[in-house]
N, C-alpha and C positions, 0 to 999 in steps of 0.2 A: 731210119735216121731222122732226128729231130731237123726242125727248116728253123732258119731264124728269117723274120720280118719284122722293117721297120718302119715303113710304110705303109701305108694303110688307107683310103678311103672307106669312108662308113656312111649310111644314108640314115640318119635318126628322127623318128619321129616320134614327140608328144603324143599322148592321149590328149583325149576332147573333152572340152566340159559336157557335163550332162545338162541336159533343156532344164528348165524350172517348171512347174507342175500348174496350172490354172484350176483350181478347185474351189468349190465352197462346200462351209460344214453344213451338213444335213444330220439333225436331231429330231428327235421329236422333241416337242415341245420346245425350241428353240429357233423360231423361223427367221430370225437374224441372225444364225449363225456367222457370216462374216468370211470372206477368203480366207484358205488354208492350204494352201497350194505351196510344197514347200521347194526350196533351192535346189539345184543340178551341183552334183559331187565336181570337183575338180578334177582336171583329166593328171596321170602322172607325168613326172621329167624324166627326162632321161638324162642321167648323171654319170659324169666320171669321177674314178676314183683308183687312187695310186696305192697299188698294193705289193707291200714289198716282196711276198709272193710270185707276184708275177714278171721274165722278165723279157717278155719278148711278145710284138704284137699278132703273132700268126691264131691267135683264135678269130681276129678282125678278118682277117683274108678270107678264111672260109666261111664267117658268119658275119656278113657285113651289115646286112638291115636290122636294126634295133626300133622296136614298138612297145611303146607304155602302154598302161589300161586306159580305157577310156574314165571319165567318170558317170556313176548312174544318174539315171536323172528323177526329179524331185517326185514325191507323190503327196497326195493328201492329208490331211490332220496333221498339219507343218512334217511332214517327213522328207530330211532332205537325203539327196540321194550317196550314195557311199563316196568315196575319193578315188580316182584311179589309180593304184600303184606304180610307183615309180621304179625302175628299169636302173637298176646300176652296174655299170659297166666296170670292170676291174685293168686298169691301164697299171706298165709299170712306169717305175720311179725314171724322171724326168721326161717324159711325154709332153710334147706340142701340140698343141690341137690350132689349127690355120682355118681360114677359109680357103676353096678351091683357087683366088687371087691370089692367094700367098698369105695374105693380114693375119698377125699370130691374135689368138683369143684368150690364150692362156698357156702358162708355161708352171706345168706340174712337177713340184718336185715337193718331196717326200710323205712320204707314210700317212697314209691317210688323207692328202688333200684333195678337196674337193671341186667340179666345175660343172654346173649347169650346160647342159651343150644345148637342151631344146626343152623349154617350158614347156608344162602343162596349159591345154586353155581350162580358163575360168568357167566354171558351172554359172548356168543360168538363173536368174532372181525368180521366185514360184512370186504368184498373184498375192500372197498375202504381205512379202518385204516391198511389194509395190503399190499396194494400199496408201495412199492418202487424202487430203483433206478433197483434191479436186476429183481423184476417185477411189471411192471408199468401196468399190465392188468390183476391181479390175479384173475383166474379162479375158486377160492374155495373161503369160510369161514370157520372159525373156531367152530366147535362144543359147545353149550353151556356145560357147569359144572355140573353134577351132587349136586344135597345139600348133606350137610349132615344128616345123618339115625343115631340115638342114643337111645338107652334105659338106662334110668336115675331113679334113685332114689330119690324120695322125702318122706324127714322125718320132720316134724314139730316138733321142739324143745322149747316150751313156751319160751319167753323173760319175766324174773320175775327176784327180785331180794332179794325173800327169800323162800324157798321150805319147807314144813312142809312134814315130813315122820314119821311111824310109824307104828305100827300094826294096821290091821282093827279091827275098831269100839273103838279108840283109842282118838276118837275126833276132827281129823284135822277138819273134814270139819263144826263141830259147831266153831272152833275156827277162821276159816276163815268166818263163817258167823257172827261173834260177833264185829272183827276185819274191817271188810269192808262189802260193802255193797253185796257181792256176796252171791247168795242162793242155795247153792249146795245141792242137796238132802239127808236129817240125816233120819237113821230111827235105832232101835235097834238090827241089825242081821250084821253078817263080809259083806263086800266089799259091802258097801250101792254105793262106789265110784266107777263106770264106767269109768271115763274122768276124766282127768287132769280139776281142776277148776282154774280161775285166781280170784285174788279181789284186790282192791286199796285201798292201808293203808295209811291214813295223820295222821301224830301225831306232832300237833307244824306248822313249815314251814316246815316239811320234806314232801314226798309222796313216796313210794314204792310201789311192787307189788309183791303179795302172790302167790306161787302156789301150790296147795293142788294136790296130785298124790294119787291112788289108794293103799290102802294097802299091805306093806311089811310084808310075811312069809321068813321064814330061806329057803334058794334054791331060791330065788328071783331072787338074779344075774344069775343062773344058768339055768331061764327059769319057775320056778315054781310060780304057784297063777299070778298074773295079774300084778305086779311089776315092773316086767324087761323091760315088753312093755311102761312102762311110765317112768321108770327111766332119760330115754332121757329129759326128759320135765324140770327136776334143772339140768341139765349140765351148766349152764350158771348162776346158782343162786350163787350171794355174801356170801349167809349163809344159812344153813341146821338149820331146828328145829326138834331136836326129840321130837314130842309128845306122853307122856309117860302116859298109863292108869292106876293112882296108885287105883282104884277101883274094879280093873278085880276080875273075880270066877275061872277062867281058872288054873285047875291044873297045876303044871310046870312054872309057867307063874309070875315073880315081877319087879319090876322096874327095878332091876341090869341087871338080863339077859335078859330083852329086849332091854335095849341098847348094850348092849355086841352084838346080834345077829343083831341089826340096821347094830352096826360101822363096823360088818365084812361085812354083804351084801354090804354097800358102799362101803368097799375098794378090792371086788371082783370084783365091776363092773369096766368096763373101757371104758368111755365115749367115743366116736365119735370124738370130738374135745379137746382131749390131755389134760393130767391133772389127777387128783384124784378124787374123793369125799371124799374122808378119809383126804385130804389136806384142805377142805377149813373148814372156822370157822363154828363153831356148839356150838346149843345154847338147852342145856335141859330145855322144859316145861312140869311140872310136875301138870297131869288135873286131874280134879274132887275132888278138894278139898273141896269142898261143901259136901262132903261122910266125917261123923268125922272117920271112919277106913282110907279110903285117906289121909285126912288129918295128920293124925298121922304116916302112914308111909311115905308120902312124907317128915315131919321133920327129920325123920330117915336114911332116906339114902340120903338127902340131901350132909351130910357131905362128903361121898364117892364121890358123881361127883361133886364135888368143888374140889376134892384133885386131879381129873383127868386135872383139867385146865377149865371141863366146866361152864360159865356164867349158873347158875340155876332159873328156876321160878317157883313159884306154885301158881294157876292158875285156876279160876272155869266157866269155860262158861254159868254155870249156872247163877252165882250171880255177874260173871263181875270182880267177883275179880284178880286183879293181874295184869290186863288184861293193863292195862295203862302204867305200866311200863316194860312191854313188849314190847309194839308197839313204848316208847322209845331209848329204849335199841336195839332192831332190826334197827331202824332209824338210831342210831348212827352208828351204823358195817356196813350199806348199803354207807352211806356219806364218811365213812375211806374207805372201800373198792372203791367206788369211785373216791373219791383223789390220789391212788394208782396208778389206770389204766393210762397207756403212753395216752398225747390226743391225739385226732385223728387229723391228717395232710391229708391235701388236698389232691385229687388224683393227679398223676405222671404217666406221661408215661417215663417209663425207656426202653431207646434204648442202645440196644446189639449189634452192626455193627457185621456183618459176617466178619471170621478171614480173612486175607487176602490170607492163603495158601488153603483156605476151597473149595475144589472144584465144591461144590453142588450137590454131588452125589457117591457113590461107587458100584464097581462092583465085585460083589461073585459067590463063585459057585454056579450053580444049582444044588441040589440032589437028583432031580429028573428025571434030563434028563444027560445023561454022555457026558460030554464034552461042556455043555450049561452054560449058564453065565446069571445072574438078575442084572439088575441095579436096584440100590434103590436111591432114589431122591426124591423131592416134583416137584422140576420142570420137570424131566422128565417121570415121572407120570399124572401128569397134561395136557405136552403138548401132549403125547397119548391118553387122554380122549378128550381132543379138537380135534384130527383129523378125518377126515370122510376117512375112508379107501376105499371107493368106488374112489373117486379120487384121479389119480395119481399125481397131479399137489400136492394137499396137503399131500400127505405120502410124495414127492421128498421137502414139506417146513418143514415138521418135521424130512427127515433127516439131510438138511441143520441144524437147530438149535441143534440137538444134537450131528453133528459134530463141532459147533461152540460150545458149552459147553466141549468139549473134550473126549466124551465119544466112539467115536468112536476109539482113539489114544490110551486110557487106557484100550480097549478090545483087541487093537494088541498086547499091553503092555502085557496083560495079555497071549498072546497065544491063541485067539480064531483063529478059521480057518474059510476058506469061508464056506457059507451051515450051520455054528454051529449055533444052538436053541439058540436069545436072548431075554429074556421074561422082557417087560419094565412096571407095570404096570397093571399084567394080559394078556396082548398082547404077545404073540410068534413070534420074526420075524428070516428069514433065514439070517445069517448077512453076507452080500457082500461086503468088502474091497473095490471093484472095482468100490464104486458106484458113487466116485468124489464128494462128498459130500461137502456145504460151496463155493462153487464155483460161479461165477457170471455166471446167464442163458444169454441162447441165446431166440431169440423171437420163440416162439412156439403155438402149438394151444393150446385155455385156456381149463384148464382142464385135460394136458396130462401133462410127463415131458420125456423127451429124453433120460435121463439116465435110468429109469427104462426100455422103450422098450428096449434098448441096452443091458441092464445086465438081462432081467427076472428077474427080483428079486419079484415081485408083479406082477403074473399073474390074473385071473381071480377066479381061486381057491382060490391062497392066500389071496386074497381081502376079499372074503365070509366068509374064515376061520377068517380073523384077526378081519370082523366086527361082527364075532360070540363070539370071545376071549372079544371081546368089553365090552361085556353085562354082562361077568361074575362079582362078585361082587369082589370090588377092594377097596385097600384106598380110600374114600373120604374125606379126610382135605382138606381146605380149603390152597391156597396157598395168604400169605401174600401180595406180593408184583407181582401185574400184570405186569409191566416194567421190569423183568428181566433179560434181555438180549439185546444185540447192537438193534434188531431188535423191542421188545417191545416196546425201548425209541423211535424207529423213530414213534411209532406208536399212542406213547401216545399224 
């Protein structure tokens, strides 16, 4: 027997960029060959995608972890390394993808839409896109990128454009099976209904779509009977029908107060994606009028829900009766509802330029270390996960870039002292004033940098320690814009 699931948690992670390669060409007769060290492949994303194929999330259940390829990394004679492939995942039509807090990310609907759930990280620069005027024989690369790591929520929300609710054994799913051609299983006992069903209504030139949800008890919104968990499925529906059992034996139990206990369950709930159910149009059908005690009290209290504003039907799934000028009358409110909605406009990329005083970073206290300072940045987060702190040639280019970002100027600003704990990243460094930072190098052996023998400031110790701090887990977003800096642009 098939399961349906609509819920889901998924643990998705990116591939990693691949390192960048440090090489130089070796020819004969060519002793200046010059760096050729080429880029690290880009790691894959892991992508959703709505496929009308598919309609229900139980492959997530059993297969929840999703992993992209990594990307290769660079090698020599500029060869850059391949791209990690990307991971697409096949969601169906209308799927929400949340964070574990609730925050929707995206709300997918139709055929073929798409949604990054976890970038790839960026492949690493090889020695030769890092070539410039101040070093023209760079002895390091840049570390590929980390992906990103996510756990996500997926909730399957039916795409329908009329929902039938009511008490079990109340008739939805004979009425949904009279109405289209869907065959949801009727039998005589409460919650015959397991699963949200869907069926396709034509009446005339119109066409809509039903969705029949498991029966509502009173505490429904609050978790009780099986309700609550499919309530999600009309969040999206034009019009609610209460189907109302004017034939029940159940003590306690007639047509007034179960709509009374429908309308409050509806307007207890509070859907996912903003709005009411107690707000949208509602349509009373009044079933099993083929019973003449039915029949006689659905004349009866007809009067009272017309006085409420609601459109009334009575209605026998039995003998058909009614049944035409319902699947009218529904068609009309789905077409107005329709005409309503703003249309949809093409997509747009809306660009937000950084302010001009924005300095791409700030620097706080630590409170955890006394007298220590965090800078917070995307770029200078990023550009410590790209360095290889075993070589000093690449710590002495990472601290070039972030004294050219000014972050060294707004730590003195701040009062930091020689020796004080600066944690950029995850990364802990001793932060040395004296380290001349931003300055044009002199020629040296590749792979070293002069200023740090001179200052100690990255001993052997420190190295081990910082590429220990490395590993701990840290931001990984993804940073927009790889050309960020004088030094990027020479490089792009």
């Amino acid at each position: 027997m098939s399961r349906f699931v609509d819920r889901v948690v998924i643990h998705a992670a990116a591939g990693d960029g691949g390192n960048g390669c440090a090489s130089v060409h070796r020819e004969k007769f060519k002793p200046l060959g010059g760096p050729d060290g080429g880029n690290g492949g880009n790691g894959g994303d892991i992508v959703l995608v709505v496929d009308s194929g598919v309609h229900t999330l139980l492959d997530f259940h059993f297969r929840p972890h999703a992993r992209a390829a990594n990307g290769k990394q660079g090698q020599g004679s500029n060869r850059d390394g391949a791209a990690g492939e990307s991971l697409e995942l096949k969601v169906p039509d209308g799927t929400v993808v949340l964070t574990e807090d609730g925050e929707v990310l995206a709300d997918l609907i139709g055929n073929g839409t798409r949604f990054v759930a976890a970038r790839g990280g960026r492949g690493g620069l090889g020695n030769a896109a890092l070539a410039s005027k101040a070093r023209k024989a760079p002895g390091f690369a840049l570390l590929g990128e980390p992906g990103e790591a996510a756990d996500l929520v997926l909730e399957l929300r039916s795409v329908a454009d009329v929902g039938l609710v009511g008490f079990p054994s109340a008739g939805k799913s004979s009425l949904i099976s009279v109405l289209s051609s869907a065959r949801p299983k009727i039998a005589d006992y409460p919650f015959t209904t397991l699963v949200p069903n869907l069926g396709v209504v034509t009446a005339g030139d119109a066409t809509f779509t039903v969705a029949d949800v498991p029966g509502l008890i009173p505490g429904a919104s609050q978790g009780k009977g099986l309700g609550l968990d499919f309530l999600r499925h009309i969040e999206r529906c034009s019009v609610l029908v209460h189907v109302i059992d004017c034939a029940t034996y159940e003590p306690g139990r007639d047509p007034v107060s179960d709509l009374d206990a429908l309308e409050d369950e509806l307007a207890r709930y509070t859907p996912g994606l903003g709005g009411s159910l107690a707000e949208r149009p509602r349509v009373v059908v009044l079933n099993k009028i083929d019973v003449p005690d039915a029949r006689d009290l659905a004349e009866m209290v007809r009067p009272d829900f017309e006085a409420r504003g609601f459109p009334v039907f009575a209605v026998s799934t039995a003998s058909h009766e009614g049944l035409r000028e319902l699947s009218y009358a529904l068609a009309k409110i789905v077409d107005e509802d329709r005409a309503s909605r703003p249309s949809l406009e093409a997509s747009r990329i809306v660009l937000r330029p950084t302010a001009v005083d924005d300095a791409g970073f700030t620097v706080v206290d630590d409170p955890e270390q006394e007298g220590g300072f965090i800078v917070l940045g995307e770029r200078p987060e990023r550009w410590v996960r790209q360095t290889a702190f075993d070589n000093d040639e690449a710590v002495g280019y990472l601290a070039d870039r972030l004294a050219r970002l000014g972050v060294e100027k707004v730590l003195a600003e701040r009062g930091a002292t020689p020796g004080c704990p600066v944690t950029i990243g995850g990364v802990t460094f001793d932060w040395e004033p004296s380290m001349q930072a931003g300055i044009d190098m002199t020629m040296h052996e590749r792979g070293t940098d002069p200023r740090l023998e001179r200052t100690g400031r990255v001993g052997a110790a420190e190295r081990k320690a910082a590429k220990m701090a490395r590993r701990t887990p840290s931001s990984q977003e993804p940073a927009d814009d790889q050309t960020d800096d004088q030094e990027d642009d020479e490089l792009s």
